[in-house]
C-alpha positions in Angstrom: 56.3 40.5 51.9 52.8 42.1 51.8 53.9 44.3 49.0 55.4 41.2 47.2 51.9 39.2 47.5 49.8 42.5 46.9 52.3 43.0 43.7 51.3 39.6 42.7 47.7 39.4 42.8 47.9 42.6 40.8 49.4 40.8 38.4 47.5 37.9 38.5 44.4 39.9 38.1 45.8 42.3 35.0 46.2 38.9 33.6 42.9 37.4 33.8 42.0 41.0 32.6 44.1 40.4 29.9 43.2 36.7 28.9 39.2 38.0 28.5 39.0 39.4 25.2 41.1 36.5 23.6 39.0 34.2 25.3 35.5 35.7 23.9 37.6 35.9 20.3 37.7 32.0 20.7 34.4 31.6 21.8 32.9 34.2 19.2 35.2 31.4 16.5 33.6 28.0 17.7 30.4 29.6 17.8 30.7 30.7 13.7 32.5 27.2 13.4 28.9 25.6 14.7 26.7 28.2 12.4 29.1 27.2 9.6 29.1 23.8 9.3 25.0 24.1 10.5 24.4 26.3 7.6 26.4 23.0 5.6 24.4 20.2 6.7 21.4 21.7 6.4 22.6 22.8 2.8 23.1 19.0 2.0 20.0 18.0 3.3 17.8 20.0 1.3 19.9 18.8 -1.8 19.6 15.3 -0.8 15.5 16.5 0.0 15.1 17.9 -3.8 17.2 14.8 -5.1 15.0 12.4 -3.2 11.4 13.9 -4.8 12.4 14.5 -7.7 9.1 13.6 -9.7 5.2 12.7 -8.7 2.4 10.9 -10.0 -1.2 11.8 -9.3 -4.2 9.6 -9.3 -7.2 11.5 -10.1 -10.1 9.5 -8.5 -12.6 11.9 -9.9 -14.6 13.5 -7.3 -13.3 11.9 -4.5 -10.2 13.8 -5.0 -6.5 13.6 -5.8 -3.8 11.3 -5.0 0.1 12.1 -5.5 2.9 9.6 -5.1 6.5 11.1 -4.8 10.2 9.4 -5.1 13.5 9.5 -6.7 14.0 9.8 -11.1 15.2 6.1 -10.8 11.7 5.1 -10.5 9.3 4.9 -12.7 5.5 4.9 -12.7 2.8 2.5 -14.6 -0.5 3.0 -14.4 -4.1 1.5 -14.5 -7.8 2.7 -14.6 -10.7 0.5 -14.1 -14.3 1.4 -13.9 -14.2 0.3 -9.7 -10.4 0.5 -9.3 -6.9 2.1 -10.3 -3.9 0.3 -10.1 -0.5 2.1 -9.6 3.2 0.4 -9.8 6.7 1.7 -9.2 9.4 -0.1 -10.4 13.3 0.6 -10.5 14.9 2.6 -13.9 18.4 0.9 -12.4 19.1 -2.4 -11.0 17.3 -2.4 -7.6 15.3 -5.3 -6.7 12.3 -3.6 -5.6 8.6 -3.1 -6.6 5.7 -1.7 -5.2 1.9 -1.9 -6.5 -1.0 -0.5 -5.0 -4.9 -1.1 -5.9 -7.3 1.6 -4.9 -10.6 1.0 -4.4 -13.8 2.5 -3.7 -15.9 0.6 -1.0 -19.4 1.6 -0.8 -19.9 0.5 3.1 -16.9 1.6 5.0 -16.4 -1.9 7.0 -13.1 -0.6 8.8 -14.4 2.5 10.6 -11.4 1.5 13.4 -8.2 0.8 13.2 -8.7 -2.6 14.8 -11.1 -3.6 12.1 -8.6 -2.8 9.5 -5.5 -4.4 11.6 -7.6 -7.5 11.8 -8.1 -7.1 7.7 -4.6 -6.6 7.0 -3.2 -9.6 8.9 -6.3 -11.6 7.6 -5.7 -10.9 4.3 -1.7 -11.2 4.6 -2.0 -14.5 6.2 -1.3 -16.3 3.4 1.8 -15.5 3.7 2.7 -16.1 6.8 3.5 -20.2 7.2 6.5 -20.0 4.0 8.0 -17.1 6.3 10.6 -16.9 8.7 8.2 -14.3 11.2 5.5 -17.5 10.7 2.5 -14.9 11.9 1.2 -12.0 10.1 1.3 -9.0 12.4 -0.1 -5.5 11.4 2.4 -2.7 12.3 1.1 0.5 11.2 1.5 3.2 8.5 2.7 6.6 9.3 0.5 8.5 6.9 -0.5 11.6 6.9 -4.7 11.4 5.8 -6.1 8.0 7.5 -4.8 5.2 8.7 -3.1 1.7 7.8 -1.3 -1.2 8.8 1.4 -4.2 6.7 2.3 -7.1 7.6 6.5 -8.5 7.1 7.4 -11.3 5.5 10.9 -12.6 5.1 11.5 -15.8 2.8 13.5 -18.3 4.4 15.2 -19.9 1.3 16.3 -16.5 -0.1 18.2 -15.6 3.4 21.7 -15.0 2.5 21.9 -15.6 -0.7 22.9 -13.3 -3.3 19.7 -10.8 -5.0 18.0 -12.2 -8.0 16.2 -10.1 -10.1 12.4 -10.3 -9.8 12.6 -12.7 -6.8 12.5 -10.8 -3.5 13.6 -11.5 0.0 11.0 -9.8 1.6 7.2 -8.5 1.3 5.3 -6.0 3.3 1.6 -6.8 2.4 -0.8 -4.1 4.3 -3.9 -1.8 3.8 -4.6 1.5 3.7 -8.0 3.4 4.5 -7.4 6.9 3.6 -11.0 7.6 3.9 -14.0 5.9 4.3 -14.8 5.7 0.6 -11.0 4.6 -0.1 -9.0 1.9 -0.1 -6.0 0.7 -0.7 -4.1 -2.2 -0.6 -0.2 -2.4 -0.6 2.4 -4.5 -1.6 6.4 -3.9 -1.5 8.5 -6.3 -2.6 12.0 -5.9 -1.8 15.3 -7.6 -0.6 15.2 -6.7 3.1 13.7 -4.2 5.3 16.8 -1.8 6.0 17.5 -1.4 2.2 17.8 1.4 0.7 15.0 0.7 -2.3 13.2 -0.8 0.2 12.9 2.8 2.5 12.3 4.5 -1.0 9.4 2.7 -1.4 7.7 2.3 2.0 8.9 6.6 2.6 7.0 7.4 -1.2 3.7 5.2 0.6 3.9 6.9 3.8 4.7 10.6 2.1 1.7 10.3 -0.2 -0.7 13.4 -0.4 -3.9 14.0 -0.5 -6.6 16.4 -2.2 -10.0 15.9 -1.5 -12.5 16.2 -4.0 -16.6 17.3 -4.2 -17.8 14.0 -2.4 -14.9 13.1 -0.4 -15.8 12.2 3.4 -12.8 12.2 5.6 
Protein backbone atom coordinates (compact mmCIF):
# COMPACT_ATOMS: atom_id res chain seq x y z
CA UNK A 1 0.00 0.00 0.00
CA UNK A 2 2.93 2.34 0.88
CA UNK A 3 4.64 1.37 -2.33
CA UNK A 4 1.32 1.94 -4.22
CA UNK A 5 0.96 5.69 -2.70
CA UNK A 6 4.77 6.30 -2.98
CA UNK A 7 4.40 4.98 -6.80
CA UNK A 8 1.77 7.52 -7.13
CA UNK A 9 3.09 10.64 -5.91
CA UNK A 10 6.07 9.76 -8.12
CA UNK A 11 3.93 9.97 -10.79
CA UNK A 12 2.13 12.78 -9.87
CA UNK A 13 5.22 14.70 -9.40
CA UNK A 14 6.96 13.50 -12.97
CA UNK A 15 3.81 14.96 -14.16
CA UNK A 16 3.75 18.38 -12.89
CA UNK A 17 7.52 18.08 -13.99
CA UNK A 18 6.22 17.35 -17.19
CA UNK A 19 3.39 19.94 -17.53
CA UNK A 20 6.17 22.95 -16.77
CA UNK A 21 7.76 23.55 -19.98
CA UNK A 22 4.33 23.38 -21.90
CA UNK A 23 3.06 25.69 -19.49
CA UNK A 24 5.85 28.51 -19.90
CA UNK A 25 5.44 27.70 -23.95
CA UNK A 26 1.79 29.17 -23.29
CA UNK A 27 2.73 31.81 -21.23
CA UNK A 28 5.90 32.81 -23.43
CA UNK A 29 2.56 32.80 -26.50
CA UNK A 30 0.03 35.19 -24.58
CA UNK A 31 2.80 37.24 -23.57
CA UNK A 32 3.92 37.77 -27.65
CA UNK A 33 0.05 37.79 -28.30
CA UNK A 34 -0.04 41.13 -25.83
CA UNK A 35 3.40 42.64 -27.46
CA UNK A 36 1.67 41.88 -30.80
CA UNK A 37 -1.38 43.39 -30.81
CA UNK A 38 0.42 46.37 -28.45
CA UNK A 39 2.87 46.89 -31.24
CA UNK A 40 -0.84 47.17 -33.51
CA UNK A 41 -2.58 49.62 -31.56
CA UNK A 42 0.01 51.71 -31.05
CA UNK A 43 0.78 51.40 -34.95
CA UNK A 44 -2.87 52.72 -35.55
CA UNK A 45 -2.57 55.43 -33.27
CA UNK A 46 0.28 57.07 -34.68
CA UNK A 47 -1.47 56.73 -38.16
CA UNK A 48 -4.57 58.16 -36.85
CA UNK A 49 -1.89 60.90 -35.00
CA UNK A 50 -0.19 61.86 -38.52
CA UNK A 51 -3.86 61.75 -40.20
CA UNK A 52 -5.19 64.00 -37.49
CA UNK A 53 -2.26 66.98 -38.01
CA UNK A 54 -1.97 66.76 -41.12
CA UNK A 55 -1.31 70.54 -41.94
CA UNK A 56 -0.59 74.03 -39.78
CA UNK A 57 -1.03 77.51 -39.96
CA UNK A 58 1.32 80.09 -38.33
CA UNK A 59 0.52 83.50 -37.18
CA UNK A 60 3.57 85.53 -37.25
CA UNK A 61 2.83 88.38 -34.69
CA UNK A 62 6.14 89.96 -35.39
CA UNK A 63 8.29 90.19 -32.49
CA UNK A 64 6.09 88.92 -30.06
CA UNK A 65 6.56 85.59 -31.65
CA UNK A 66 4.96 82.78 -33.52
CA UNK A 67 1.65 81.16 -33.35
CA UNK A 68 0.82 77.61 -35.11
CA UNK A 69 -2.60 76.14 -35.36
CA UNK A 70 -2.82 72.35 -36.37
CA UNK A 71 -5.86 69.96 -37.67
CA UNK A 72 -7.05 67.63 -40.18
CA UNK A 73 -6.74 68.37 -44.49
CA UNK A 74 -10.56 68.78 -44.34
CA UNK A 75 -10.09 72.10 -42.89
CA UNK A 76 -9.10 74.88 -44.27
CA UNK A 77 -7.57 78.18 -43.09
CA UNK A 78 -8.53 82.07 -43.85
CA UNK A 79 -6.71 84.67 -42.66
CA UNK A 80 -6.51 88.38 -41.59
CA UNK A 81 -3.94 91.13 -40.63
CA UNK A 82 -4.83 94.32 -39.12
CA UNK A 83 -2.48 97.00 -37.86
CA UNK A 84 -3.73 96.02 -33.79
CA UNK A 85 -5.22 92.59 -34.65
CA UNK A 86 -5.17 89.21 -36.79
CA UNK A 87 -7.99 87.31 -37.41
CA UNK A 88 -7.76 83.51 -38.05
CA UNK A 89 -10.85 81.07 -39.29
CA UNK A 90 -11.13 77.33 -39.84
CA UNK A 91 -13.85 76.15 -41.64
CA UNK A 92 -14.75 72.58 -43.01
CA UNK A 93 -13.45 71.47 -46.89
CA UNK A 94 -16.55 68.70 -46.37
CA UNK A 95 -19.87 69.03 -45.06
CA UNK A 96 -19.34 69.48 -41.20
CA UNK A 97 -21.23 72.07 -39.61
CA UNK A 98 -18.51 73.61 -37.75
CA UNK A 99 -16.47 76.86 -37.58
CA UNK A 100 -14.08 78.43 -35.52
CA UNK A 101 -12.64 82.10 -35.57
CA UNK A 102 -10.23 83.57 -33.38
CA UNK A 103 -9.06 87.46 -32.93
CA UNK A 104 -5.78 88.07 -31.47
CA UNK A 105 -4.96 91.04 -29.92
CA UNK A 106 -2.29 92.88 -28.41
CA UNK A 107 -3.32 94.71 -25.07
CA UNK A 108 -1.00 97.25 -23.86
CA UNK A 109 -1.95 96.89 -19.99
CA UNK A 110 -2.31 93.27 -19.17
CA UNK A 111 -5.85 93.61 -17.16
CA UNK A 112 -6.17 89.77 -16.55
CA UNK A 113 -2.92 88.97 -14.64
CA UNK A 114 -5.15 86.03 -12.87
CA UNK A 115 -7.14 83.55 -14.00
CA UNK A 116 -10.11 84.90 -12.05
CA UNK A 117 -9.89 88.26 -13.79
CA UNK A 118 -10.01 86.58 -17.08
CA UNK A 119 -12.85 83.93 -15.91
CA UNK A 120 -14.90 86.89 -14.87
CA UNK A 121 -14.04 88.47 -18.61
CA UNK A 122 -15.03 85.46 -20.43
CA UNK A 123 -18.44 84.92 -18.82
CA UNK A 124 -18.87 88.81 -18.91
CA UNK A 125 -18.29 89.00 -22.27
CA UNK A 126 -20.23 85.60 -23.18
CA UNK A 127 -23.21 86.69 -21.32
CA UNK A 128 -24.93 87.71 -24.08
CA UNK A 129 -25.51 84.66 -24.80
CA UNK A 130 -26.69 83.14 -22.10
CA UNK A 131 -30.69 84.07 -21.64
CA UNK A 132 -31.56 82.34 -25.58
CA UNK A 133 -29.69 79.15 -24.09
CA UNK A 134 -30.77 76.08 -22.61
CA UNK A 135 -27.49 76.29 -19.70
CA UNK A 136 -29.32 80.09 -19.12
CA UNK A 137 -25.76 81.26 -17.24
CA UNK A 138 -22.44 81.76 -18.78
CA UNK A 139 -19.98 79.70 -16.84
CA UNK A 140 -16.13 79.77 -17.63
CA UNK A 141 -14.61 76.25 -17.81
CA UNK A 142 -11.15 76.31 -18.66
CA UNK A 143 -8.74 75.75 -21.61
CA UNK A 144 -6.17 73.02 -21.42
CA UNK A 145 -3.36 74.96 -23.17
CA UNK A 146 -0.14 74.50 -23.12
CA UNK A 147 1.46 78.58 -22.87
CA UNK A 148 -1.09 80.58 -20.55
CA UNK A 149 -4.28 80.24 -19.62
CA UNK A 150 -8.08 80.50 -20.74
CA UNK A 151 -11.59 79.88 -20.11
CA UNK A 152 -15.26 79.45 -22.67
CA UNK A 153 -18.29 79.56 -21.91
CA UNK A 154 -21.31 76.74 -23.54
CA UNK A 155 -24.08 77.59 -25.13
CA UNK A 156 -26.75 75.23 -26.49
CA UNK A 157 -29.75 76.67 -28.61
CA UNK A 158 -32.97 75.57 -27.42
CA UNK A 159 -34.87 75.70 -30.84
CA UNK A 160 -32.24 73.80 -32.77
CA UNK A 161 -32.38 70.67 -30.12
CA UNK A 162 -33.23 67.71 -32.00
CA UNK A 163 -33.67 68.82 -35.14
CA UNK A 164 -31.82 67.76 -38.01
CA UNK A 165 -28.15 70.09 -38.91
CA UNK A 166 -28.59 73.00 -41.14
CA UNK A 167 -25.80 74.33 -42.70
CA UNK A 168 -24.37 77.62 -41.23
CA UNK A 169 -26.88 77.45 -38.26
CA UNK A 170 -25.30 75.74 -35.25
CA UNK A 171 -26.55 74.08 -32.23
CA UNK A 172 -24.03 75.08 -30.01
CA UNK A 173 -21.24 77.87 -29.30
CA UNK A 174 -18.32 77.92 -26.97
CA UNK A 175 -17.47 81.63 -26.63
CA UNK A 176 -14.18 82.00 -24.31
CA UNK A 177 -10.76 83.87 -24.01
CA UNK A 178 -7.40 83.13 -24.12
CA UNK A 179 -4.36 85.07 -22.43
CA UNK A 180 -1.32 83.40 -23.77
CA UNK A 181 0.76 86.07 -22.44
CA UNK A 182 0.40 89.24 -21.07
CA UNK A 183 0.79 91.11 -24.30
CA UNK A 184 -1.78 88.57 -26.06
CA UNK A 185 -5.05 87.94 -26.40
CA UNK A 186 -7.31 86.01 -27.81
CA UNK A 187 -10.73 85.61 -28.09
CA UNK A 188 -12.52 82.29 -29.30
CA UNK A 189 -15.45 81.25 -30.84
CA UNK A 190 -16.59 77.58 -31.98
CA UNK A 191 -19.57 77.05 -33.50
CA UNK A 192 -20.73 73.64 -33.87
CA UNK A 193 -23.65 71.08 -33.58
CA UNK A 194 -23.00 69.74 -30.13
CA UNK A 195 -20.29 69.26 -27.75
CA UNK A 196 -19.45 65.42 -28.23
CA UNK A 197 -19.10 65.85 -32.06
CA UNK A 198 -16.58 64.92 -33.85
CA UNK A 199 -15.88 68.56 -35.73
CA UNK A 200 -16.63 69.91 -32.68
CA UNK A 201 -13.43 68.04 -30.75
CA UNK A 202 -11.42 68.84 -33.97
CA UNK A 203 -11.88 72.22 -33.31
CA UNK A 204 -11.65 72.78 -29.62
CA UNK A 205 -8.32 69.78 -29.68
CA UNK A 206 -6.59 72.26 -32.78
CA UNK A 207 -7.31 75.47 -29.91
CA UNK A 208 -6.04 73.62 -27.02
CA UNK A 209 -2.91 71.97 -29.14
CA UNK A 210 -1.78 75.36 -30.48
CA UNK A 211 2.06 76.22 -30.11
CA UNK A 212 3.88 78.73 -29.25
CA UNK A 213 7.28 80.56 -30.32
CA UNK A 214 8.14 83.48 -28.52
CA UNK A 215 9.69 86.30 -30.15
CA UNK A 216 12.38 89.41 -29.14
CA UNK A 217 9.77 91.25 -26.89
CA UNK A 218 7.63 88.49 -25.74
CA UNK A 219 6.96 88.46 -21.87
CA UNK A 220 5.57 85.27 -20.68
Amino acid sequence: MQETEACSRAFADDGRRAAHPLHYARVSLDHLHLIFTMKRLLALLLLFTGSLWAQSETINLGSRGKLTIFIGDNWKFETADYADRHMVSIKPKNDANAECSLTITFPETDRFDTKNRLKQRAEIDAAKFADQSVEGKAIGKPFDIKTGYGFHCDFTDPELVGKPPQKGNFKTISAGLIRLTPEILIEVSISADGFNSGPYNELLGAIEGMEYKPGRSSQI
